[in-house]
Structures are given as structure tokens and as C-alpha cells.
TORKOL-4160 file (C-alpha; in steps of 0.2 Angstrom, whole numbers, padded with zeros to 4 digits, m for minus):
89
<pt num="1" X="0830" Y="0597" Z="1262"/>
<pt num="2" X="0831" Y="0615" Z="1263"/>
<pt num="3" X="0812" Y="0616" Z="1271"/>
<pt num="4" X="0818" Y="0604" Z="1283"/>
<pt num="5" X="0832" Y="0614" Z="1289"/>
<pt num="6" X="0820" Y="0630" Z="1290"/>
<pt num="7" X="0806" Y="0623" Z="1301"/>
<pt num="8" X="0818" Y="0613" Z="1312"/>
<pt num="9" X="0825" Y="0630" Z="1316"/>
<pt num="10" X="0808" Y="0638" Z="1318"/>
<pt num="11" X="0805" Y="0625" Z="1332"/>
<pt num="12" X="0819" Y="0627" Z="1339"/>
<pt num="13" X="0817" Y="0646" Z="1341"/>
<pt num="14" X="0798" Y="0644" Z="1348"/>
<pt num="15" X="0803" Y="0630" Z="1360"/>
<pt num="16" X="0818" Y="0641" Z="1368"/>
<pt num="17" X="0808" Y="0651" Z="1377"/>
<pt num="18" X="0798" Y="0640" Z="1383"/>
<pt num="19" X="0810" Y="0627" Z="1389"/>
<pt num="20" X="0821" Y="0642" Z="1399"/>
<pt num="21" X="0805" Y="0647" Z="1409"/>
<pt num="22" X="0806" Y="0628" Z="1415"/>
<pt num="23" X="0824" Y="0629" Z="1422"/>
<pt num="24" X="0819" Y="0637" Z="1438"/>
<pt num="25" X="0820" Y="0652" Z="1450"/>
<pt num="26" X="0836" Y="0665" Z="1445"/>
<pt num="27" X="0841" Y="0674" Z="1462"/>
<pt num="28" X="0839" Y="0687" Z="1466"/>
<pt num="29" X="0822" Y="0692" Z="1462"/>
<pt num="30" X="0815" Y="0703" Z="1474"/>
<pt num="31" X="0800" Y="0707" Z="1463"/>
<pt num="32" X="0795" Y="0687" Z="1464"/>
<pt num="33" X="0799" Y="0681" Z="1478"/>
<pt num="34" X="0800" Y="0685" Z="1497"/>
<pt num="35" X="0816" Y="0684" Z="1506"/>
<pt num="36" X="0821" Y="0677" Z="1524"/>
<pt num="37" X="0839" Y="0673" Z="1522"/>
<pt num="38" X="0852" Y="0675" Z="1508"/>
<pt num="39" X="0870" Y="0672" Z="1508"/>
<pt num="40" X="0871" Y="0666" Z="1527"/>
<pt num="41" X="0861" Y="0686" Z="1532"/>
<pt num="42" X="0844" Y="0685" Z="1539"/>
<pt num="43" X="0834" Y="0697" Z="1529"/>
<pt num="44" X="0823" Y="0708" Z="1539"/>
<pt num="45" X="0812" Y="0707" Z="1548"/>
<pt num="46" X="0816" Y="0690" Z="1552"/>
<pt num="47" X="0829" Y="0682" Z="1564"/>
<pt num="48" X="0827" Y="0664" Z="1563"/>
<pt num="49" X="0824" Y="0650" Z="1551"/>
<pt num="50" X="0805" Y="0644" Z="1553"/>
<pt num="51" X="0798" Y="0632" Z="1563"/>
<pt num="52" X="0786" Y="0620" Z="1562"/>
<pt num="53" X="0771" Y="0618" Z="1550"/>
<pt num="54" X="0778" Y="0636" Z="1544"/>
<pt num="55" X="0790" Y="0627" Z="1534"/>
<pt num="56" X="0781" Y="0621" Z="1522"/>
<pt num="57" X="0776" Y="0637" Z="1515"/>
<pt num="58" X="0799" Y="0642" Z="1512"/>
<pt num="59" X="0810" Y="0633" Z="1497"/>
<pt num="60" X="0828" Y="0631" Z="1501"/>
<pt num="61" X="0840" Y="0636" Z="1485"/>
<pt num="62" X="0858" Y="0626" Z="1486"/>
<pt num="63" X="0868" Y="0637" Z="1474"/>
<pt num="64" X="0880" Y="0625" Z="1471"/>
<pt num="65" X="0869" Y="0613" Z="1464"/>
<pt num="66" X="0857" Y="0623" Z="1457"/>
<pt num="67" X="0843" Y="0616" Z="1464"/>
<pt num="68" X="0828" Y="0621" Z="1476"/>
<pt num="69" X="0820" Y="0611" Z="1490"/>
<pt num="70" X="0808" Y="0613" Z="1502"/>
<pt num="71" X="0812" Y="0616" Z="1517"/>
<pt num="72" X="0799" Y="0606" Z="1526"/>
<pt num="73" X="0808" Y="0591" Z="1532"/>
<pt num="74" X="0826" Y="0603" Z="1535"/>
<pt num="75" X="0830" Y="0599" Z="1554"/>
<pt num="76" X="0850" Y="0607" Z="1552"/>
<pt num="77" X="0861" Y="0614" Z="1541"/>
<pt num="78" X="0851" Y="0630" Z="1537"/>
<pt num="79" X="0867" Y="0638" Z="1533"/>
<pt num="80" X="0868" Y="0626" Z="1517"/>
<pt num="81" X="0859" Y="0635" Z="1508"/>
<pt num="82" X="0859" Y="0653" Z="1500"/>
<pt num="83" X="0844" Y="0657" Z="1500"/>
<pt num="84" X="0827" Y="0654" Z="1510"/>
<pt num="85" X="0813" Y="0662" Z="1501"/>
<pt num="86" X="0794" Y="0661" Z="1495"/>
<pt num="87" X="0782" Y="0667" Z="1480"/>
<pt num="88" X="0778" Y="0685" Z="1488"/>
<pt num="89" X="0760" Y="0686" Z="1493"/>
């Protein structure tokens, strides 16, 4: 019983870890990532959301939810989200 206890907690220590890098992007993280828009502020150097086949290339973080999309198919309603970025290059 006892060994049982033990190596259940030994697993549950070695999979935290691992399970919390799997949880998704914490914000803000300039080091990772590239930002274009956060809290309703354009980031510099840019001044508009992007267009086109650009797109694809930026997620879209919704706070609220704590959830990220990508932005490709976003026609309106930038200002839902808080943050517009991308993996920095």
C-alpha cells in the first residue's frame, strides 16, 4: 500500500511539469513572442491589424476565455482580443 502511495506521487510530480508546458502561451512574453497589438495599443512599428494572406502567420489570444486563435479567418472585431502576436523570428 505504502509503495503505492509512493510511486503514485512520483508520477504525479514527473507529469506536472509536463502537463503545464501544454496549457498554452502566458502573456506577456516578449522574449517568445512578437507583439502587434495588446490591450487595444498597436505595438510598434505597426498600425493596423494584418491583411490578407499575412494572417495566417498572427494568433489572436481572448483573455477572457483563455484561449488563442488564428487569426486567419478574423474579418472584424480585432478589438476582441488582447493580444495579437507571433513566435518571434
Amino acid at each position: 500500500m505504502r509503495v503505492a502511495v509512493i510511486r503514485a506521487t512520483l508520477l504525479i510530480a514527473a507529469a506536472g511539469p509536463l502537463l503545464g508546458a501544454c496549457w498554452g502561451p502566458e502573456h506577456p512574453d516578449r522574449a517568445r513572442y512578437e507583439y502587434m497589438y495588446m490591450h487595444g495599443v498597436f505595438q510598434p512599428p505597426y498600425t493596423a491589424f494584418p491583411t490578407g494572406i499575412e494572417r495566417g502567420n498572427w494568433k489572436c489570444y481572448d483573455e477572457k476565455i483563455s484561449k488563442e486563435f488564428d487569426c486567419t479567418f478574423v474579418r472584424g472585431g480585432w478589438n476582441q482580443y488582447h493580444y495579437v502576436y507571433r513566435a518571434r523570428r
